[in-house]
N, C-alpha and C positions, 0 to 999 in steps of 0.2 A: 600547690594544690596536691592534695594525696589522688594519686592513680593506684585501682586494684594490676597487683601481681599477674603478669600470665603464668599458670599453671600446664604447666606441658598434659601431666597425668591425670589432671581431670581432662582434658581434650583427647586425650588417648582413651580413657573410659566411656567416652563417648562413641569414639569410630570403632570402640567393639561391642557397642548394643547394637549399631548400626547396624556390622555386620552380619549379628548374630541374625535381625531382621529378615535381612536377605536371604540369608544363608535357608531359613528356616522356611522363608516365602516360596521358595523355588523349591523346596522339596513338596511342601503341601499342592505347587503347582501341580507336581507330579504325580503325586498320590491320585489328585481328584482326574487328571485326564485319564492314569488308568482307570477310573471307575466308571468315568463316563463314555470313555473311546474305545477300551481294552487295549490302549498303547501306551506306553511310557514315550512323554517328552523327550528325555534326558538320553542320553547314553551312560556306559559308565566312564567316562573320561570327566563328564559333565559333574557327575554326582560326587565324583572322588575330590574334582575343584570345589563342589558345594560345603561336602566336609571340610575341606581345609579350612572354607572360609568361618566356616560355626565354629574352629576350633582357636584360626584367632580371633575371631570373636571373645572368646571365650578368657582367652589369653590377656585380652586387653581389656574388657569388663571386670574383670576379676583377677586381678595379678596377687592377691593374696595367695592364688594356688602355686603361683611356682616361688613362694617366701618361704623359709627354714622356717627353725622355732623362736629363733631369734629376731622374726621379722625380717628378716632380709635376701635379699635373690638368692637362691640356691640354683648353683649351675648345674649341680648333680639332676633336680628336679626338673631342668630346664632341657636337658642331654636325653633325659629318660621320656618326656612328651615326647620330645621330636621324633624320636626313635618309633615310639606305638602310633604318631602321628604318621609316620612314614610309611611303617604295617597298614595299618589300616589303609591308608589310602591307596594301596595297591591293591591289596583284596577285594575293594569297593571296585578300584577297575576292569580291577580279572573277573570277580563275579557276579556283576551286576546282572548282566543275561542270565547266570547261571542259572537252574531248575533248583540244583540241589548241594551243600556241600561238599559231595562226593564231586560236581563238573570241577570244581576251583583244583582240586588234584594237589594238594600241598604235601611238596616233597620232606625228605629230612632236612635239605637245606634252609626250609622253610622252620620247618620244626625246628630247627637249633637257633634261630633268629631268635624267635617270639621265645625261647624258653631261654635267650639270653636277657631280652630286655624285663623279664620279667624275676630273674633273678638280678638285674641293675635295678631293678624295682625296690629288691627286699633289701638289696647291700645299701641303699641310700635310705631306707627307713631303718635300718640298724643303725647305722652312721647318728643321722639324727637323733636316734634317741640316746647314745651315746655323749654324743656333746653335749647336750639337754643336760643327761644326768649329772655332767661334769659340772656345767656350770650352776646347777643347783647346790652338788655338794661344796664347789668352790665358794660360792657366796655362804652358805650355811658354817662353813668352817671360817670366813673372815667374820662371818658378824659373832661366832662362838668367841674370837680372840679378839673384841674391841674392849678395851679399854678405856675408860674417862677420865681425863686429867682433873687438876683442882680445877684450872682454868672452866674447863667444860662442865663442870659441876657447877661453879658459878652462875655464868649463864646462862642454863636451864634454871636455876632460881629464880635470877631477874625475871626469865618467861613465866613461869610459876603464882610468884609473887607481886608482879610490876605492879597487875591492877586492881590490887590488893591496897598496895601502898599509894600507888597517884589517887584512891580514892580517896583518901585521910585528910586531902584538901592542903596539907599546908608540904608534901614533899615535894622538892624543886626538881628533882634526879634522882636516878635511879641508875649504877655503874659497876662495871669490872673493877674493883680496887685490890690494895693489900695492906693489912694492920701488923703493928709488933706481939704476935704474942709470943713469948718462953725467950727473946731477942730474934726470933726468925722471922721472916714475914711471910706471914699467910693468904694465901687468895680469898676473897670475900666479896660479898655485896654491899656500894660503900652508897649511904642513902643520905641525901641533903636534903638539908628543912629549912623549910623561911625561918623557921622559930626557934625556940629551943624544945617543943611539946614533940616528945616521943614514945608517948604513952602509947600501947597495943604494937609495940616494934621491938621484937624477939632478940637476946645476944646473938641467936642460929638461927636459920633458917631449916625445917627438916622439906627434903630435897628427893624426891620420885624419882630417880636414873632412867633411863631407858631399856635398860637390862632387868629391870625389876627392881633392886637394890635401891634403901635408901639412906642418903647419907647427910649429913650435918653441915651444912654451910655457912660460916663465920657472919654477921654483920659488923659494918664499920660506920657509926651513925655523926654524920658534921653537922651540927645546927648553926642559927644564923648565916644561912648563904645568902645572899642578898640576891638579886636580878642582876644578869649579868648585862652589860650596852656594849656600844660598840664604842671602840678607845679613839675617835679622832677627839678633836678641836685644832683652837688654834697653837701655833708657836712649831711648827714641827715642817720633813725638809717638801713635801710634795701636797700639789689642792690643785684643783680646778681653775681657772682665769676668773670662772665665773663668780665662785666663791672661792675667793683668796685666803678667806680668814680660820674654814675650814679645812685642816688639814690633818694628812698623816704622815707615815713613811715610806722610804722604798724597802723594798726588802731587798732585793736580790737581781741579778742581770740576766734575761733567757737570751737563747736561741732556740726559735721557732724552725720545723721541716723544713721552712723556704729560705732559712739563712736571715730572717730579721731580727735583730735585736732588739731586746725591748726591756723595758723596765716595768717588775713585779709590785703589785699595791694591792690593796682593797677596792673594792667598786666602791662602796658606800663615802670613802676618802671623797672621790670627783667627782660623789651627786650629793655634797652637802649634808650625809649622813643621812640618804632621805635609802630604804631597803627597794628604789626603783631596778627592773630587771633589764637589760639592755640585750642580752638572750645569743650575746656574742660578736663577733665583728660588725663593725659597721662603717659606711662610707664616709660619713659625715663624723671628721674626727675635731676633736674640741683641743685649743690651746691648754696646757698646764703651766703650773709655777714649779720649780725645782729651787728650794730655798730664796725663796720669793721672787726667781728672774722668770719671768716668759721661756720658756724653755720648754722643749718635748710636745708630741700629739698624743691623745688619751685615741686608742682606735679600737679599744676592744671592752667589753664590760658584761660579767653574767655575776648572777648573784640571785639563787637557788634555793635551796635544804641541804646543799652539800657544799657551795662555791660561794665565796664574796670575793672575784678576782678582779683586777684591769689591769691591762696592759699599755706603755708606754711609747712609742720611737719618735725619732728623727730628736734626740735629745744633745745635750753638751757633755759629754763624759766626764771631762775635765772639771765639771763646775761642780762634782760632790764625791766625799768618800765613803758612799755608802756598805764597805765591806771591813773597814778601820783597818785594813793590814791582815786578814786572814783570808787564807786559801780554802774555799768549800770544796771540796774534795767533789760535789756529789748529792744527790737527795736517799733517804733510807726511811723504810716503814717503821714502825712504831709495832711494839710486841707488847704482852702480858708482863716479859720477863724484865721491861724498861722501868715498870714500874715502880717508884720512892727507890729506884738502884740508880739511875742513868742522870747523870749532874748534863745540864744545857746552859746554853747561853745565848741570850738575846740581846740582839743587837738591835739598839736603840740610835736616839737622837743624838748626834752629839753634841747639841748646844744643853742635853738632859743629865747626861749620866759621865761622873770623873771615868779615870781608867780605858781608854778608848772604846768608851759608851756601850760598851758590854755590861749588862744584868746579869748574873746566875741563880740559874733554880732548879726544882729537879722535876719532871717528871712523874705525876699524881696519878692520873687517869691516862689511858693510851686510849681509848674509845667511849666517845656515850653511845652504847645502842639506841637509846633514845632520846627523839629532837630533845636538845636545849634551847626555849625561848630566850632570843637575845632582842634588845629592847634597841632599836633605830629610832629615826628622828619623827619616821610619823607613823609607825605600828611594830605592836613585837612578830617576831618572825622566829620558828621554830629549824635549829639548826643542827644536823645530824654528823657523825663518826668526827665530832669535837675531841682533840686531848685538853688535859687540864695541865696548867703550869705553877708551880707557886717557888717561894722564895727556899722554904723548908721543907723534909720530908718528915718530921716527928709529930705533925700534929697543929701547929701554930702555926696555920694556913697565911699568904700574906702574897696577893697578887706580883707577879715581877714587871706587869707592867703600867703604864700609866695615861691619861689621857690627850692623845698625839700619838702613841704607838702603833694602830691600827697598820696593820700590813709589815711591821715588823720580821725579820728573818729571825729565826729558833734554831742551832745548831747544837748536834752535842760535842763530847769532849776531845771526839776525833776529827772536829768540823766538816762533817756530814751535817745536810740541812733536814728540819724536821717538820718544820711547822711555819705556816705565817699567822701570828696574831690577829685577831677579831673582835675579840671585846674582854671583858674584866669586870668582877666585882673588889670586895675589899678582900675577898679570901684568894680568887684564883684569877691566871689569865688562859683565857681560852685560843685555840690557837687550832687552825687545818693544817691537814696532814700536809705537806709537801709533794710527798709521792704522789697521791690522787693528782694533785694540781700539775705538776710536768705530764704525767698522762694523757690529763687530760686535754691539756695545749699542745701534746706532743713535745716537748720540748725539752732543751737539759740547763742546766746552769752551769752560767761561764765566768 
């Protein structure tokens, strides 16, 4: 059940209108019995407590007043009240009977007080406007020295361009990539088409900077992308009890904050390919198959716009090699600079692939900004900050994975883990970041 926040500062905003109420009631009291009696209620002992109270009142209504420029409590500001609060409220005592200024009799003692606090007055609006002006000129001098990389140039295109292009009807994505031109590779906008039709879709893009400047941004156009699905079926080492025949892989072994062990897959594996969301732990954990023995509890399942996870325990360790003999160091993010440089390897099935069931490929796309629709068993579902995998980086795109893959571990050349696999067309395999995912479960790989 969602409960509202208690808010301290709005209840302290409160007990100083109160205040100010009182504070303000009691004097009108006083006003009108002189008018009507020719006495005053009050004493000045009274009056001088009445001011204090109107001025935390005042203090607590309105705390904006003792905030610098920067929004936030100034102690200076906070030193210098109390101070003129403190004056005042002694003069209000001394000469509440008084006739005339001359009875209050204010010595030099007096006089060097109030001509102190009022030069703390001017040294803390100096001050202030000082640091004011620093941090103007500070910001105004980083934003003179920003600079935009290619990277950043890119994606301000995509924003530019996106809905531009997804209106054209037949482009699948829209992405951070890089093409060969002159042998070097270039940062670009890399645009997939159902088709081959790219008619009204520019070599460049020309590109509005933020600075004013406008600069030229490469495209990189792939036709025939197909819809990408999710890689289970059957034949493969992990499924549900329920559906045995649907299956995927494991990818990799956690450790959870609480010390449990478990085993890494897709949600979509142990709900029959069907994109149900299970929204995270749950009590009621379900038998799975671990190369078709009864083996392991499925106890956890979310699958989102950024997540197709589940989690595994109380399994047989002994009864699979899901790691063929390498040591994961580790999980690591995915950069611009991974891009058609960064050789991976997935590790597959191994009743799938010779060579202890390692695929290699490189690294195409490190991010989609935007969702990629991936096609599950009973509706597509749009899935966001996807990398793309393929066989080759020249162009002759060619999926590295296959159907049973799903949940796949992605590691690169230092076996560092990157990715677990999602789904695939005939050009690429799609694959979540890794890093998000230990994050997210808190968790490291062991």
């Amino acid at each position: 059940m969602k409960t509202d926040k208690f808010d301290i500062g709005h209840v302290l905003q409160h007990v100083g209108f109160v205040l100010l109420l009182i504070g303000i009631g009691c004097i009108f009291i006083d006003m009108a019995s002189s008018a009507i009696y020719s006495v005053n209620c009050f004493s000045g002992e009274y009056m001088a407590a009445d001011f204090f109270i109107i001025m935390l009142g005042i203090a607590l209504a309105f705390p904006s007043l003792l905030e610098d420029n920067n929004n936030g409590l100034s102690t200076m500001r906070i030193a210098v009240f109390m101070m003129v609060n403190v004056i005042c409220l002694l003069l209000i005592k001394i000469g509440w009977s008084a006739k005339s200024l001359v009875d209050i009799k204010l010595d030099q003692y007096w006089m060097g007080i109030i001509a102190f606090i009022f030069g703390a007055k001017a040294t803390q609006s100096f001050f202030e406007s000082k640091m004011a002006g620093s941090d103007v000129s500070s910001s105004s001098s980083s934003s003179a020295k920003t600079t935009y990389s290619d990277a950043d140039a890119v994606n301000i295109a995509i924003e530019q361009y996106g809905k531009f292009l997804y209106a054209k009807g037949n482009v699948r994505s829209v992405m951070h990539g890089k093409k060969l031109i002159n042998n070097k590779l270039v940062d670009c906008v890399v645009i997939h088409l159902k088709n081959d039709y790219s008619e009204g879709i520019s070599k460049s893009f020309k590109v509005k900077m933020p600075d004013g400047n406008e600069k030229d941004v490469e495209t990189d156009i792939v036709a025939e992308v197909d819809k990408p699905s999710i890689c289970y079926y059957a034949g493969d080492s992990i499924a549900d009890e329920k559906s045995p025949d649907f299956k995927g892989s494991v990818g990799c072994k956690l450790r959870l904050n609480d010390s449990t062990e478990c085993l890494l897959t897709c949600s979509h594996v142990l709900t029959d390919g069907s994109s149900i969301n299970y929204s995270g732990y749950f009590d009621d954990t379900e038998e799975t198959r671990i190369n078709g023995k009864v083996d392991g509890r499925w106890f956890y399942g979310l699958r989102n716009n950024e997540f197709d996870i589940a989690l595994i325990k109380d399994f047989n360790e002994t009864a699979f090699g899901y790691f063929a003999g390498l040591n994961i160091k580790g999980a690591r993010d995915i950069t611009p600079d991974d891009i058609k440089k960064t050789k991976v390897k997935m590790i597959g099935r191994r009743d799938f692939y010779n060579e202890q069931n390692l695929k290699e490929g490189y690294i195409i796309n490190h991010r989609s900004m935007a969702a990629i629709t991936i096609s599950y068993k009973n509706e597509e579902v749009g899935m966001e900050n996807l990398m793309l995998i393929s066989e080759n980086a020249n162009g002759d795109y060619k999926a590295v994975s296959r159907p049973g893959d799903s949940g796949c571990i992605i590691v690169d050349q230092n076996n560092y883990a990157v990715g677990i696999a999602i789904a695939q067309n005939s050009r690429f395999t799609y694959a979540m970041p890794i890093v998000k995912i230990v994050r997210k479960l808190k968790a490291e790989i062991i």
